[in-house]
N, C-alpha and C positions, 0 to 999 in steps of 0.2 A: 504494500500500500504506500503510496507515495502523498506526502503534505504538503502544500506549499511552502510553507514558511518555516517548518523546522523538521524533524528527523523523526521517524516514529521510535516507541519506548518500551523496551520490555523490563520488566520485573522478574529479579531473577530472588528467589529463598536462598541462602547456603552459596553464596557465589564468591566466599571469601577464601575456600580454602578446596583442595580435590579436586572432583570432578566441576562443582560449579565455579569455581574460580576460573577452571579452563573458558568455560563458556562464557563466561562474562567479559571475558579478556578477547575472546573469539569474536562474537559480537558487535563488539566498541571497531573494531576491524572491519566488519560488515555495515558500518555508517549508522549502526542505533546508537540509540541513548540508552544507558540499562541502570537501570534504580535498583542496587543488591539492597539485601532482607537480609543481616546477621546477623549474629551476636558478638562476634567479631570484627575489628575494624581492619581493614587492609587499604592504607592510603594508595592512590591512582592518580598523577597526574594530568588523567586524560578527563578535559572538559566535558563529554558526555557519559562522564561517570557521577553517580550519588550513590554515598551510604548511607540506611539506616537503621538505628540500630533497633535492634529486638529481640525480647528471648522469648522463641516461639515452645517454652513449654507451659508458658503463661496465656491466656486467652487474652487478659486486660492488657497485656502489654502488643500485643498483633493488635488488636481494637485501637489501642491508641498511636501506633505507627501509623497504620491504613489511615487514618482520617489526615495526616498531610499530604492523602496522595489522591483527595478529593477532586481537586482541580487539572487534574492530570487529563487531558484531551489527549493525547496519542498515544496511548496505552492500543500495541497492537498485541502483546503476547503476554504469558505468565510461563514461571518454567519456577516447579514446586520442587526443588533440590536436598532442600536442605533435610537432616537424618541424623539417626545416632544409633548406635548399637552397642548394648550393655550384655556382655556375655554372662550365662550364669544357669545353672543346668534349671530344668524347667521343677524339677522336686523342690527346688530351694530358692525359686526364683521370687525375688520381692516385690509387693506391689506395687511400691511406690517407683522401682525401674519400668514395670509393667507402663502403667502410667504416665510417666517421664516419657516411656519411647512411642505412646503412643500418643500423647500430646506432637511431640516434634515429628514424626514421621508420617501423621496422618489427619489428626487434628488440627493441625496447623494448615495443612494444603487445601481443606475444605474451605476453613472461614477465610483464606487468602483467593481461593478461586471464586468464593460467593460473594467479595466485594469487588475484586478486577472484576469482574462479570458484570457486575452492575454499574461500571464506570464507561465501562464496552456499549452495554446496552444503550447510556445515558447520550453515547457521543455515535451510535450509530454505526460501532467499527465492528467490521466482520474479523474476531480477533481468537486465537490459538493458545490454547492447556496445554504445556506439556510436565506432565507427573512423571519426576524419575525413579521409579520403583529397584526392582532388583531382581536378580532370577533366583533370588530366596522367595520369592512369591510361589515358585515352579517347584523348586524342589526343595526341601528343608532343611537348612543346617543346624547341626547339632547345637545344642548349649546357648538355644539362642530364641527361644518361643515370640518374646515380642518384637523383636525387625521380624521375623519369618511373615507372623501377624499380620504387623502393622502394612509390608510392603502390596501383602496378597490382598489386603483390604484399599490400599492406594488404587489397586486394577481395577478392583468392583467399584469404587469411587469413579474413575475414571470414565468408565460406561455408567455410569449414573448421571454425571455428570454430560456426556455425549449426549444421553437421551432428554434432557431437560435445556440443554441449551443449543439443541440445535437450530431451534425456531429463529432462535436468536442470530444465528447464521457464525455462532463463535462453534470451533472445533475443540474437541479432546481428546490426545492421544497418552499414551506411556512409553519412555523404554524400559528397559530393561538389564542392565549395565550386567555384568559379570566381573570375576573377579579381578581391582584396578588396581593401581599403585597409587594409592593418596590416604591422607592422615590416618582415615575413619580404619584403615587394613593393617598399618604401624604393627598389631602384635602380630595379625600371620604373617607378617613378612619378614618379621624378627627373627621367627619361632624356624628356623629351618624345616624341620620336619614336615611342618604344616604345609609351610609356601610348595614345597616340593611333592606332596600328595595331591595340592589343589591345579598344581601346574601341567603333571601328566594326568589329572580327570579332563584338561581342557586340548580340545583337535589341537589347536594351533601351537600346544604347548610353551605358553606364555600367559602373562598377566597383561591385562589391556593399559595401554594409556592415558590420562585422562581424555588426554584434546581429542582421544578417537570416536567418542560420542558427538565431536559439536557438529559435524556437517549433519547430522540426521536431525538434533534439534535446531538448525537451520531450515531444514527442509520441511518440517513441522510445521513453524513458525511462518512459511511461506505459502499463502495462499495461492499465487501463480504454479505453484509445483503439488501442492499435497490439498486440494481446495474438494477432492472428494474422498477424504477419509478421517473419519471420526470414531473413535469406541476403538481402537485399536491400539494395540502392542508391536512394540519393533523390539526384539531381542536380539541384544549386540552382545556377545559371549565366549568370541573364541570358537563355540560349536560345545560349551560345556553340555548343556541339558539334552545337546541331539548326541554325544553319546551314552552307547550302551556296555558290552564291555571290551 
């Protein structure tokens, strides 16, 4: 979608560190504007950059971010990044993690998709969801009950979201990362053993990069390219989930 007078804007969650910082950074390249959503600050001294801040495991603090972005007329995208994963076997798993992960990994992308949405609607822009879920949604990883949870419930958001907002002419897709090399991964990449059991489950036998997801959240975000598909998953993985043994 092209503006007269200035540059369209995506909102990105979680774009200070990992995978969403790739993207954010990607982006600012591709002549947007992108308004990161952290908790974290990462100075940028590129002009079509704003941060702000928020700790999306709090509802009152998303509520009070979101309302300086009232005024926001070229909001064409949203891209719900941001996540956390608190290992802890499910016998002994506490609730208050429970909670915490699912405030941030799933809680937080609804009532961030239901006011973009409504900022969308307000200015008439045929504007693009993308949820970055996880291929923990597919298959289960151990010691790890709420990201497994929360990501697979991102998916059924995400087609909730598709069916209620298509009138509206805004899309909603997911992908589906596999296993990356950025902060949120630190212990199995640490942990030898791990890194190297995860590595030969994956075809490609490797760990993805972060920046390897942005062309397809690109392609999301683009209506001239992706203008008829909505409710769907792009699983970027290596080939982990399609093999067998």
């Amino acid at each position: 979608m092209i503006f007269k007078n200035s540059k369209p804007t995506v909102i990105i969650s979680g774009g200070s560190s990992g995978i969403g910082f790739s993207m954010a950074n990607f982006l600012l390249k591709q002549a947007f504007n992108v308004i990161n959503i952290d908790v974290y600050r990462v100075k940028n001294p590129n002009k079509s950059y704003r941060y702000l801040y928020c700790n999306l495991n709090k509802v009152n603090f998303i509520e009070k971010t979101l309302k300086s972005l009232k005024k926001e007329k070229n909001i064409i995208g949203l891209i719900n990044c941001a996540a956390i994963t608190i290992s802890q076997n499910s016998l002994e798993y506490k609730i208050d993690n429970w909670n915490k992960t699912f405030l941030t990994n799933l809680t937080a992308p609804f009532f961030l998709s239901q006011f973009i949405s409504k900022i969308m609607i307000k200015n008439k822009i045929k504007g693009s969801i993308v949820n970055i879920s996880s291929i923990s949604a597919k298959v289960a990883m151990p010691n790890n009950p709420a990201y497994n949870a929360s990501k697979a419930g991102l998916i059924s958001l995400t087609k909730s979201l598709a069916v209620d907002l298509a009138k509206f002419k805004i899309r909603v897709n997911s992908i589906l990362p596999g296993y990356t090399i950025t902060p949120l991964n630190s212990k199995s990449l640490k942990n030898k053993k791990l890194k190297s059991e995860r590595t030969k489950k994956t075809l490609l036998k490797r760990w993805a990069l972060s920046s390897e997801y942005n062309e397809a959240v690109l392609f999301l975000l683009d209506n001239s390219k992706s203008s008829y598909m909505t409710g769907s998953n792009i699983t970027i993985d290596g080939g982990w989930t399609a093999k067998g043994l």
